[in-house]
C-alpha atoms as a printed R data frame, in Angstrom:
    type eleno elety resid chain resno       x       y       z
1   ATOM     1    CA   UNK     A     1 122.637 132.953  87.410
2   ATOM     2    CA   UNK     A     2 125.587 131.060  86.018
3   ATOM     3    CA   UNK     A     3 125.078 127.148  85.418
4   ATOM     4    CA   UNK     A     4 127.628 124.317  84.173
5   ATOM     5    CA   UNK     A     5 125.269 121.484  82.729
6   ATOM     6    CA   UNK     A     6 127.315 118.616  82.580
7   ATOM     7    CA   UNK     A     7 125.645 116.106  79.519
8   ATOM     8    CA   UNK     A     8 124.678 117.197  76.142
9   ATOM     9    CA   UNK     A     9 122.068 114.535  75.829
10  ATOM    10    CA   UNK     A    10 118.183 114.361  75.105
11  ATOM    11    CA   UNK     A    11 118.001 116.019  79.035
12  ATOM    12    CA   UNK     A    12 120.926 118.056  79.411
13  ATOM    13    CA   UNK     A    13 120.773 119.480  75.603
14  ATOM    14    CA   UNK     A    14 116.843 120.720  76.207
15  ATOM    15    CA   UNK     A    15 117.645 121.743  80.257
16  ATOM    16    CA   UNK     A    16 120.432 124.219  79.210
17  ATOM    17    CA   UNK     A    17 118.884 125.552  75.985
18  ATOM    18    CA   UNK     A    18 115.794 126.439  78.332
19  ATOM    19    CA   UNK     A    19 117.711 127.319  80.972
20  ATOM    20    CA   UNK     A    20 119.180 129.810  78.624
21  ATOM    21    CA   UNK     A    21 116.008 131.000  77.886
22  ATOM    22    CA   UNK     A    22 114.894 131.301  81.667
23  ATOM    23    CA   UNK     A    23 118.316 134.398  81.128
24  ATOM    24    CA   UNK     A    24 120.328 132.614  83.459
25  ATOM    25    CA   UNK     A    25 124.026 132.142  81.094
26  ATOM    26    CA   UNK     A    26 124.756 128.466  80.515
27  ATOM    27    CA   UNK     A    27 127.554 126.672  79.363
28  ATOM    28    CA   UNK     A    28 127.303 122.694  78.405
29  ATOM    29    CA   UNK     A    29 129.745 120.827  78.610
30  ATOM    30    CA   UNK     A    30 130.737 116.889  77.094
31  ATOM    31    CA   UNK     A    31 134.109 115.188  76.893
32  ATOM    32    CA   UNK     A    32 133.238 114.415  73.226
33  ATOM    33    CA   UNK     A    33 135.181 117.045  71.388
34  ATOM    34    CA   UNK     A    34 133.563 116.662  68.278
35  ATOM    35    CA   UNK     A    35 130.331 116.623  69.617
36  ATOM    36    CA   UNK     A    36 130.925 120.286  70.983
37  ATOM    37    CA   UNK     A    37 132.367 121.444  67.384
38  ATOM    38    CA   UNK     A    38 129.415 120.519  66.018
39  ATOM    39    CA   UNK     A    39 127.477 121.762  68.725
40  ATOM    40    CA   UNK     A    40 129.337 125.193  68.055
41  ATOM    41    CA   UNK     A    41 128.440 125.007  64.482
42  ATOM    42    CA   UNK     A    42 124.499 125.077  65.183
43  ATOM    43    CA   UNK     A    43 124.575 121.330  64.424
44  ATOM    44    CA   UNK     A    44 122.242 119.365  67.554
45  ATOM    45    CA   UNK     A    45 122.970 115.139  67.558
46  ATOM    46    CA   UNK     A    46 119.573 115.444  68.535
47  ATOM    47    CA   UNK     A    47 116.097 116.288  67.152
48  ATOM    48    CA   UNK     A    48 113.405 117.615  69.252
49  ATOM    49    CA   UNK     A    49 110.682 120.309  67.974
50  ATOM    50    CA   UNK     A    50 111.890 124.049  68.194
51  ATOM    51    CA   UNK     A    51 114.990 123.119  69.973
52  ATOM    52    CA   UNK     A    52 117.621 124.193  67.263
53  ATOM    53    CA   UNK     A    53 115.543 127.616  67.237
54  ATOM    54    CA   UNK     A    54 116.002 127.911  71.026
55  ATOM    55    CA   UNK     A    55 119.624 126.832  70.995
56  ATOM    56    CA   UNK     A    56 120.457 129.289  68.073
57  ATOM    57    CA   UNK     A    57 118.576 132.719  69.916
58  ATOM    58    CA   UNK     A    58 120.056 132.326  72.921
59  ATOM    59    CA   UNK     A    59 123.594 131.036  71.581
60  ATOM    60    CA   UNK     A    60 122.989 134.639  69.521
61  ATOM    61    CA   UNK     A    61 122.352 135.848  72.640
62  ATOM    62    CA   UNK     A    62 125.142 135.380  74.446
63  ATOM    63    CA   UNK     A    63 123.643 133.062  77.173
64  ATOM    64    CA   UNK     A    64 124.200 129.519  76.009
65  ATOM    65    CA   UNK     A    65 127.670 128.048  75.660
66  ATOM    66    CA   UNK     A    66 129.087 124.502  74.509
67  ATOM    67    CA   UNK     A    67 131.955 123.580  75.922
68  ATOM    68    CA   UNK     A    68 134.787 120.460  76.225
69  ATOM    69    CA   UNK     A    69 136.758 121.636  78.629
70  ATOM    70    CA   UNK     A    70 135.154 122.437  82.278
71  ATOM    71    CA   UNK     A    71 137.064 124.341  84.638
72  ATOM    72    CA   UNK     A    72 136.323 127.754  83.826
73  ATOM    73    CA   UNK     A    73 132.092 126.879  84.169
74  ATOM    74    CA   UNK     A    74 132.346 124.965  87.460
75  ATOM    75    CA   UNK     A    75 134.737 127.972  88.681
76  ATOM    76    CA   UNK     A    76 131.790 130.878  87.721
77  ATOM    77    CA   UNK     A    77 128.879 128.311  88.418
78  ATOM    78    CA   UNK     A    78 125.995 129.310  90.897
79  ATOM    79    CA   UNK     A    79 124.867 125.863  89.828
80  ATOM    80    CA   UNK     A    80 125.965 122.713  88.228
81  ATOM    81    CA   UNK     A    81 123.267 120.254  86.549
82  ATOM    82    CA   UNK     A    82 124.446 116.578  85.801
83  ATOM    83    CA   UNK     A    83 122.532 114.792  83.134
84  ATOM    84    CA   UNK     A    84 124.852 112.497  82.443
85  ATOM    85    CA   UNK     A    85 123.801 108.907  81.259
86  ATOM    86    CA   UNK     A    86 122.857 106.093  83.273
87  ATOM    87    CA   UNK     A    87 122.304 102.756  81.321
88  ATOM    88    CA   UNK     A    88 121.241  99.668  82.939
89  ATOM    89    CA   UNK     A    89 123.835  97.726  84.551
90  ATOM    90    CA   UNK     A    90 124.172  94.420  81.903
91  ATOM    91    CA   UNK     A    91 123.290  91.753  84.545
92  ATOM    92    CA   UNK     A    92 121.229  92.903  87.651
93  ATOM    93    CA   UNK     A    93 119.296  96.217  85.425
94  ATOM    94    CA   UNK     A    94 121.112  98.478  87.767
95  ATOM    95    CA   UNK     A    95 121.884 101.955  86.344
96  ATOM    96    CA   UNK     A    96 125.201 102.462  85.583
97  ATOM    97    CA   UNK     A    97 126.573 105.138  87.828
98  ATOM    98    CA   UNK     A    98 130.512 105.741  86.237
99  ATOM    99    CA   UNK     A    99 129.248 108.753  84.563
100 ATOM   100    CA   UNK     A   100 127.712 109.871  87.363
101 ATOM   101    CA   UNK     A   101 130.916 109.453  89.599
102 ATOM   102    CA   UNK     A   102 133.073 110.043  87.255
103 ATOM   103    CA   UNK     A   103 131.451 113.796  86.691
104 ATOM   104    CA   UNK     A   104 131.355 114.489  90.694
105 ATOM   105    CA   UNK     A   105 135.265 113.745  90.967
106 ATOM   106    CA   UNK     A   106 135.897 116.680  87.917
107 ATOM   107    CA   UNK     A   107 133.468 119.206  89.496
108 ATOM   108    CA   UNK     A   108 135.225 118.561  92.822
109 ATOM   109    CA   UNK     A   109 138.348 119.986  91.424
110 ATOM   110    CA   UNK     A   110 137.245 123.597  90.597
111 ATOM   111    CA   UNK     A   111 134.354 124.983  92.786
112 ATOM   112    CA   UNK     A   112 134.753 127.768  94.344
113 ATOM   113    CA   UNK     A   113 131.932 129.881  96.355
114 ATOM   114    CA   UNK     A   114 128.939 128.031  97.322
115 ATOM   115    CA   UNK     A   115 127.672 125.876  94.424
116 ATOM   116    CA   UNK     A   116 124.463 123.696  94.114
117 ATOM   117    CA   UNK     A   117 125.208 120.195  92.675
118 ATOM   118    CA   UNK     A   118 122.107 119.061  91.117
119 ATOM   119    CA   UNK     A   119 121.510 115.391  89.955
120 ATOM   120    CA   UNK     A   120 119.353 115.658  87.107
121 ATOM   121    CA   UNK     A   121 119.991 112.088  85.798
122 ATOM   122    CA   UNK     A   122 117.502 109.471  86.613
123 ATOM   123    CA   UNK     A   123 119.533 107.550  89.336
124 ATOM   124    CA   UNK     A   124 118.773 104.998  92.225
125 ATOM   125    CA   UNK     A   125 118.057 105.942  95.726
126 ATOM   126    CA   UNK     A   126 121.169 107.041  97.780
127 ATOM   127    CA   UNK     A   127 123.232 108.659  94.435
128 ATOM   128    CA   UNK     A   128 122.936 111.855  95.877
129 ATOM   129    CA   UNK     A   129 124.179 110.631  98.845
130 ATOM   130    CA   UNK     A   130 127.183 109.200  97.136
131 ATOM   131    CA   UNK     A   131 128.310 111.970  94.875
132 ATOM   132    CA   UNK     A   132 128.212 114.315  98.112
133 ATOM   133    CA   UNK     A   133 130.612 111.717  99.877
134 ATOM   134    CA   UNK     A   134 132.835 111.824  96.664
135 ATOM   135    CA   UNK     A   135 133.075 115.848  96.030
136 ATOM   136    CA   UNK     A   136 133.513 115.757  99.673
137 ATOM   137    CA   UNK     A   137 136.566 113.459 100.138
138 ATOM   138    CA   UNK     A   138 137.815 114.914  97.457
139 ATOM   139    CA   UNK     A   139 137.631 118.567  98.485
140 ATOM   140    CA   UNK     A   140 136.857 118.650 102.043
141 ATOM   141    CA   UNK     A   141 136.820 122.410 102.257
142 ATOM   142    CA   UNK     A   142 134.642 122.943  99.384
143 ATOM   143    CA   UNK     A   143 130.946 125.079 100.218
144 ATOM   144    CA   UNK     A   144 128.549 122.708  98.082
145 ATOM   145    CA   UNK     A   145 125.103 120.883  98.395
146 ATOM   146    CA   UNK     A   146 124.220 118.277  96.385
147 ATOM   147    CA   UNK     A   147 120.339 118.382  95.301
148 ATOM   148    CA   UNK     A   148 118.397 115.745  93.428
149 ATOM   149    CA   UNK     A   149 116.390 117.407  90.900
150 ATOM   150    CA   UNK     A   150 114.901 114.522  88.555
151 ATOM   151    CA   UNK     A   151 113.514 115.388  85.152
152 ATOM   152    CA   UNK     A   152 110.059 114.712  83.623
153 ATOM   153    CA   UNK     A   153 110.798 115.208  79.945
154 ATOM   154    CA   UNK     A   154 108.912 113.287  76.703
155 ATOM   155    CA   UNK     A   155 110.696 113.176  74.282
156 ATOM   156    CA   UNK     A   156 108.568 115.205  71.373
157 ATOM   157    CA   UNK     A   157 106.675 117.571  73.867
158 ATOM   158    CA   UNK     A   158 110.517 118.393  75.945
159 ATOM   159    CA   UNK     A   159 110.363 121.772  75.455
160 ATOM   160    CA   UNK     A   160 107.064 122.397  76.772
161 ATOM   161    CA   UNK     A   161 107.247 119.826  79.513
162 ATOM   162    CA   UNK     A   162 110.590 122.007  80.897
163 ATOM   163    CA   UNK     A   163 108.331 125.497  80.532
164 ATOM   164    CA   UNK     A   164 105.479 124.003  81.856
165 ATOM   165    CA   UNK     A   165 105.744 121.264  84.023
166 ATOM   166    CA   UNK     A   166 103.163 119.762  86.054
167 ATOM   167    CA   UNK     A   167 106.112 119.635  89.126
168 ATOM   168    CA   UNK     A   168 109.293 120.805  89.784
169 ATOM   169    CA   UNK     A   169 110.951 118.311  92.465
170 ATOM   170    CA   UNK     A   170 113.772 119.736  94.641
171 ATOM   171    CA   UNK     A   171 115.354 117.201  96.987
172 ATOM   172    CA   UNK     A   172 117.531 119.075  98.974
173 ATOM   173    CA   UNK     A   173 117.421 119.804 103.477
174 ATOM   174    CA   UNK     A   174 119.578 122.537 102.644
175 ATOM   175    CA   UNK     A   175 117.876 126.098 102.872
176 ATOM   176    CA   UNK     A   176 120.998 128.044 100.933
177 ATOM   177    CA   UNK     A   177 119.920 125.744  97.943
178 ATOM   178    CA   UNK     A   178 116.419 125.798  98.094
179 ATOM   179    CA   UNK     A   179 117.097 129.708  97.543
180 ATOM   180    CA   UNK     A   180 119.091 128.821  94.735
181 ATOM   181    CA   UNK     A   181 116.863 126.541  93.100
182 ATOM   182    CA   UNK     A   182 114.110 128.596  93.221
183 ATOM   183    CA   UNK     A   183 115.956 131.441  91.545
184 ATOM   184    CA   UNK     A   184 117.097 128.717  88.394
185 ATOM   185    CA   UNK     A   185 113.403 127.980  88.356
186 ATOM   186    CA   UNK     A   186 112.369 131.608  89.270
187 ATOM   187    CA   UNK     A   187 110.046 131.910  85.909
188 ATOM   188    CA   UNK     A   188 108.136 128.643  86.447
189 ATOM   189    CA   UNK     A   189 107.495 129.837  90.470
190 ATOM   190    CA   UNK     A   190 106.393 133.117  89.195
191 ATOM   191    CA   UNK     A   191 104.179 131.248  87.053
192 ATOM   192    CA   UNK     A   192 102.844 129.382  89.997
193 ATOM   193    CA   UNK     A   193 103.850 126.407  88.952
194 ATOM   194    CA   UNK     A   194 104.146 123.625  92.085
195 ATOM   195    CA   UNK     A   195 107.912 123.454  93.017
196 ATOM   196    CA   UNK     A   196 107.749 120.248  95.711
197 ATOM   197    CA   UNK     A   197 110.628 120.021  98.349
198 ATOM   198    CA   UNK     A   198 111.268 116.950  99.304
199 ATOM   199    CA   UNK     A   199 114.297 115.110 100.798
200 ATOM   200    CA   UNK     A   200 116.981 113.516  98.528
201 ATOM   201    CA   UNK     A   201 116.385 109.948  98.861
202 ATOM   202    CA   UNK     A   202 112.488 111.121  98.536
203 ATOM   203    CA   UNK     A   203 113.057 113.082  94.804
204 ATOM   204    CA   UNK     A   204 115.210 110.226  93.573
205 ATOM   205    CA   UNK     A   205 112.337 107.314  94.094
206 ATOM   206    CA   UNK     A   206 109.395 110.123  92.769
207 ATOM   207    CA   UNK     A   207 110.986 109.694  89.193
208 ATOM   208    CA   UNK     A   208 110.731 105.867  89.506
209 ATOM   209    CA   UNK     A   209 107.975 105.545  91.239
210 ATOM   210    CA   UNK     A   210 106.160 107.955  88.448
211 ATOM   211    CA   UNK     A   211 107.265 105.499  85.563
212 ATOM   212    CA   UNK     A   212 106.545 102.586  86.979
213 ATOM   213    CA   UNK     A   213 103.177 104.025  87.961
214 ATOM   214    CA   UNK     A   214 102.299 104.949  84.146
215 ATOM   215    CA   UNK     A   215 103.636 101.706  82.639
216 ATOM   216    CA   UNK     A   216 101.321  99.555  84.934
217 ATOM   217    CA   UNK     A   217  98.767 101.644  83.259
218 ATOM   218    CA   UNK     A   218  99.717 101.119  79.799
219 ATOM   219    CA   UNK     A   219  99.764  97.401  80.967
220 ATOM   220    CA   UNK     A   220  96.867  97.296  82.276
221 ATOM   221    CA   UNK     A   221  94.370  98.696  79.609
222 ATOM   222    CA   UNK     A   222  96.217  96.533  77.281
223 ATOM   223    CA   UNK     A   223  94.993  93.268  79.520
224 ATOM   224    CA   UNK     A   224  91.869  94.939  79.551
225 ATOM   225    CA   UNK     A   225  92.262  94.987  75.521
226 ATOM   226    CA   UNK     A   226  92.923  90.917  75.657
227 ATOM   227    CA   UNK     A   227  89.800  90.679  77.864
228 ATOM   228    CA   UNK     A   228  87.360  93.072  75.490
229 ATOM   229    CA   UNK     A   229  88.483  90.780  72.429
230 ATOM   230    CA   UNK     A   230  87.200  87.729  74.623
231 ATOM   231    CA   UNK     A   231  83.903  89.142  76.024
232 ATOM   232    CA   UNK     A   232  82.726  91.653  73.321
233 ATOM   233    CA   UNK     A   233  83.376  94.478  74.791
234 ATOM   234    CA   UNK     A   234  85.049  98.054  73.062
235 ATOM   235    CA   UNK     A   235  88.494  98.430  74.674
236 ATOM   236    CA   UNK     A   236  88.305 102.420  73.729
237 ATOM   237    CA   UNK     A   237  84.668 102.372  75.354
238 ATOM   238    CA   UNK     A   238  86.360 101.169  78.116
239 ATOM   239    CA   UNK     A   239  89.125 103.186  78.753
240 ATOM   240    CA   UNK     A   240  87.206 106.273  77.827
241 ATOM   241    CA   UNK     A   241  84.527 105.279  80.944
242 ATOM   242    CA   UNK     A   242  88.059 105.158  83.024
243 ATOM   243    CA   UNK     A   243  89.580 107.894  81.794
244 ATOM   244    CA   UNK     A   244  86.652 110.310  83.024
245 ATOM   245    CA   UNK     A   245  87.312 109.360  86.282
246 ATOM   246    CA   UNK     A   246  89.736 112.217  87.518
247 ATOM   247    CA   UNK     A   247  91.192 109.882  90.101
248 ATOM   248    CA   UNK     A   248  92.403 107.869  86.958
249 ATOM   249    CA   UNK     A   249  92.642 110.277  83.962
250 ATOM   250    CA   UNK     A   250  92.768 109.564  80.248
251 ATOM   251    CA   UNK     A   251  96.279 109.734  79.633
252 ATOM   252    CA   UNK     A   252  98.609 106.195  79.573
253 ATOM   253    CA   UNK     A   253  94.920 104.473  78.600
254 ATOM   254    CA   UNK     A   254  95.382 103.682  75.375
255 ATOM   255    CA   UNK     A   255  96.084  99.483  74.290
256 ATOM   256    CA   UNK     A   256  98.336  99.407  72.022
257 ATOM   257    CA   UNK     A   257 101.684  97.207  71.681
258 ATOM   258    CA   UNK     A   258 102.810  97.780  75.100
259 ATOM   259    CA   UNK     A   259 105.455 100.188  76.679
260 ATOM   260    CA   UNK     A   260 109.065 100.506  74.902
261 ATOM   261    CA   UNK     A   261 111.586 103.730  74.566
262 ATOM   262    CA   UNK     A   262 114.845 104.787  76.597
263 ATOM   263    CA   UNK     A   263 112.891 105.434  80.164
264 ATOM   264    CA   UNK     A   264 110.727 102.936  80.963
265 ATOM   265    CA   UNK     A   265 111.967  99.548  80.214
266 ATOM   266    CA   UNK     A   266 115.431 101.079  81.871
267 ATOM   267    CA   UNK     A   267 113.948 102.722  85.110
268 ATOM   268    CA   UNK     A   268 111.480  99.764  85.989
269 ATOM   269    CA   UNK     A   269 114.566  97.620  85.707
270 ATOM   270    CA   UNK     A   270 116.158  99.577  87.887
271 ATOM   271    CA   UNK     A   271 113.041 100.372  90.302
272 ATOM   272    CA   UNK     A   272 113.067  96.494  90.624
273 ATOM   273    CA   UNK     A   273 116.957  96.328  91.515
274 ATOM   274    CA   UNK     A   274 116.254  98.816  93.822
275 ATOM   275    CA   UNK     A   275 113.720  97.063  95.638
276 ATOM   276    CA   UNK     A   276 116.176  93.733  95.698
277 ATOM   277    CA   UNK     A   277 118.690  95.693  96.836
278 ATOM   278    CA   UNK     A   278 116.759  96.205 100.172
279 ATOM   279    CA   UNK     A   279 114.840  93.359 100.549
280 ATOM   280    CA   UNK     A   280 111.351  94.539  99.722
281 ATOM   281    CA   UNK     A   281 110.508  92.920  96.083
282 ATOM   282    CA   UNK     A   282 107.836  94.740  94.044
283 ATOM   283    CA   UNK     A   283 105.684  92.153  92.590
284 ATOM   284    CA   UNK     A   284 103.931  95.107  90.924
285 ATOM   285    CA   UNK     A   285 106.918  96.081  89.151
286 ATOM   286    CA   UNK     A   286 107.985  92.810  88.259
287 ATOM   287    CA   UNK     A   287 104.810  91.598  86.731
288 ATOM   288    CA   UNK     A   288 104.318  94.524  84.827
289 ATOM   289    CA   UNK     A   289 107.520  93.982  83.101
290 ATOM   290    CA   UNK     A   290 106.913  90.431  82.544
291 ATOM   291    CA   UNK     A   291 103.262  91.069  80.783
292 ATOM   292    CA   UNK     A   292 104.624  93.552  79.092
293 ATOM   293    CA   UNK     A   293 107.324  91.473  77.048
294 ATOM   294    CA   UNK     A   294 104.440  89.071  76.765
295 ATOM   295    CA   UNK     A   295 102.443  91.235  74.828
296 ATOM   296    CA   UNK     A   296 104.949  92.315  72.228
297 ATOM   297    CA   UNK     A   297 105.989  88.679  71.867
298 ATOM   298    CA   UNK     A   298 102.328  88.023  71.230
299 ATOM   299    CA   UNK     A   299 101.738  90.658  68.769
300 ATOM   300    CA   UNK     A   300 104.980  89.363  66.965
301 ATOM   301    CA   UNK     A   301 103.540  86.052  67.046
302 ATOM   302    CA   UNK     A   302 100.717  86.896  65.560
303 ATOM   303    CA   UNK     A   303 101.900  89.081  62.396
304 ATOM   304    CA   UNK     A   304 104.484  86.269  61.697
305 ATOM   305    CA   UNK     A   305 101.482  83.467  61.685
306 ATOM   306    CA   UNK     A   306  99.775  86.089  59.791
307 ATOM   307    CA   UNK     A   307 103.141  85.808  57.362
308 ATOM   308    CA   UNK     A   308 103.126  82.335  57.145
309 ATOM   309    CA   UNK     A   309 105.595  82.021  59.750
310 ATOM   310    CA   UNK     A   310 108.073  84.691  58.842
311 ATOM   311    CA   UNK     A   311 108.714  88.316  58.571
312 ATOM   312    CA   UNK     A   312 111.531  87.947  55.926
313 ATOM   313    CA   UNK     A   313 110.660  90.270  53.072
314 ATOM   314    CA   UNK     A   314 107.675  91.286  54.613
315 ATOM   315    CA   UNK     A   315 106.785  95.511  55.762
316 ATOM   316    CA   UNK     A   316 105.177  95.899  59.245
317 ATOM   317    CA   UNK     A   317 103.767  98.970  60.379
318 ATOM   318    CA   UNK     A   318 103.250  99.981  64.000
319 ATOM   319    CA   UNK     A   319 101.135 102.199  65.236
320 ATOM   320    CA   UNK     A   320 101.163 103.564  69.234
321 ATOM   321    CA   UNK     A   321  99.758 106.395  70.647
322 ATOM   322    CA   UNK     A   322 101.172 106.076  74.125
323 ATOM   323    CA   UNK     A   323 105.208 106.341  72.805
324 ATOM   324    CA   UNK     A   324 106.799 108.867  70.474
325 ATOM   325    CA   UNK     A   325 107.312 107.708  67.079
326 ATOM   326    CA   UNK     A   326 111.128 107.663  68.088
327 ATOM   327    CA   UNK     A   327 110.182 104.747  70.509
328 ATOM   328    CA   UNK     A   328 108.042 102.661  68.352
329 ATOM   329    CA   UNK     A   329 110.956 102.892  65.611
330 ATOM   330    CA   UNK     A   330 112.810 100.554  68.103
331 ATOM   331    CA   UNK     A   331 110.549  99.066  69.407
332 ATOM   332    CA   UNK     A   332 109.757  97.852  65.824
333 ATOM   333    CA   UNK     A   333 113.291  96.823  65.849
334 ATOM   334    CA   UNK     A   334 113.300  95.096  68.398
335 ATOM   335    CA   UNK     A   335 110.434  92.999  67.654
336 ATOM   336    CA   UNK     A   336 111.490  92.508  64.144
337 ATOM   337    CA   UNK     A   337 114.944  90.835  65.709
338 ATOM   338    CA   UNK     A   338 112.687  88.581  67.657
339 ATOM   339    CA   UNK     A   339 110.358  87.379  64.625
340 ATOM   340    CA   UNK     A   340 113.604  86.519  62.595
């Protein structure tokens, strides 16, 4: 199959190189010029573990293309990927949807045949909805269905999260689609891995819902740390006795400074605008977030009283198993801009 993967970010960098891989011929496509030259050259604004091996086989290959311009791909796509960013909204922690909208009004321009639109950018319920109703105004004749087909990537582990996922979720009512997903994901359904249909609005809260879901976690053991310290108990001990419980699992169970990185913080903020925006609050959510922030600002405290009040001139090391070393780098950052 031919796909246009619109983004050549963390998600839509790794989704097209494995794409590739899958044999389906991909080109990728970014408004940043430069960014493509380089791209072109073999050099990724990235790093992620085997990736510039899998981008250089199958670029060798003749399956995997980088691309500024777009027209030609959306013409000869069976499928078009957006993976576009979506920062929090400064403000409300809304995610910013101009990239979003902004890449449904150029794919509008040049389909042709039948085409999948899949949203693979983390994006608040009813997006789908809303870049259909744009293509569609737009090009009112056009043969499309837009799809909602959220990612699940760690940054780190990408590469094998894409080729073996626990899920693939396909939001989509439309049968000509589902046919067309499940031949961009043939290798993975061959492998029997669990391809859930679901309906759009459905796909779009499962990646929000998933976060939030394994940050409460992380949140949790961590008060469960605070109590341990009180009581005399072995935090580890603890979560380990959890952990065995299948219902629960080990993984997200380790205390530690708390939750940071590019996903979480950003999608619980936006799971909680969500929820204002129709009236139905998530104290969960909310209170998560708060203890959270609490933490770090505790664990700051505490290494500045440790420093006699100041981390001027002083080196602090942080250690987390729960985030990639990426993510504790700024988180690090971060705290270090709230000590001084």
């Amino acid at each position: 199959m031919r796909i246009a993967m619109f983004g050549t970010g963390y998600v839509g960098l790794v989704s097209g190189a494995c794409f590739s891989d899958f044999g389906h011929v991909v080109t990728c496509i970014d408004k940043n010029a430069s960014k493509i030259r380089e791209l072109q050259n073999g050099k990724l604004p990235i790093f992620e573990p085997g990736l510039e091996a899998l981008v250089a086989s199958n670029v060798a290959a003749g399956r995997l293309f980088f691309a500024s311009e777009s027209a030609a791909a959306i013409r000869a796509a069976d499928a078009i990927f957006l993976a576009v960013g979506t920062p929090s909204r400064r403000g409300d922690g809304f995610a910013d949807l101009s990239y979003v909208h902004d890449a449904a009004g150029e794919i509008a321009a040049d389909m042709e045949g039948f085409t999948v639109v899949a949203l693979k950018s983390t994006v608040p319920v009813g997006t789908n909805d809303d870049v259909e109703a744009i293509i569609r105004k737009l090009r009112p004749d056009a043969d499309f269905a837009v799809v909602s087909n959220p990612e699940f990537l760690r940054e780190g582990a990408a590469i094998e999260d894409f080729k073996h996922p626990d899920r693939i979720v396909v939001g989509t009512d439309d049968e000509r689609a589902r046919r067309v997903m499940r031949e961009v994901y043939r290798p993975l359904f061959i492998n029997e891995t669990p391809i859930l249909f679901t309906g759009r609005r459905s796909a779009e809260l499962i990646k929000y819902a998933s976060n939030a879901f394994l940050a409460t976690k992380i949140t949790f053991i961590n008060e469960m740390a605070d109590l341990c310290e009180k009581c005399g108990a072995d935090v580890q001990e603890v979560a380990r006795g959890m952990g065995l419980d299948r219902r629960i699992a080990a993984k997200f169970l380790h205390a530690g400074p708390g939750f940071g990185g590019s996903c979480f913080p950003k999608d619980l903020a936006a799971l909680a605008a969500i929820g204002q925006h129709y009236d139905v609050p998530s104290s969960i959510v909310a209170t998560v977030m708060a203890a959270n922030d609490a933490r770090k600002r505790t664990m700051v405290a505490k290494v500045v009283s440790a420093c006699g009040g100041s981390l001027r001139g002083e080196t602090v090391a942080v250690s987390c198993w729960d985030l990639p070393s990426c993510c504790c780098r700024r988180a690090a950052l971060r705290w270090a801009g709230i000590a001084m």
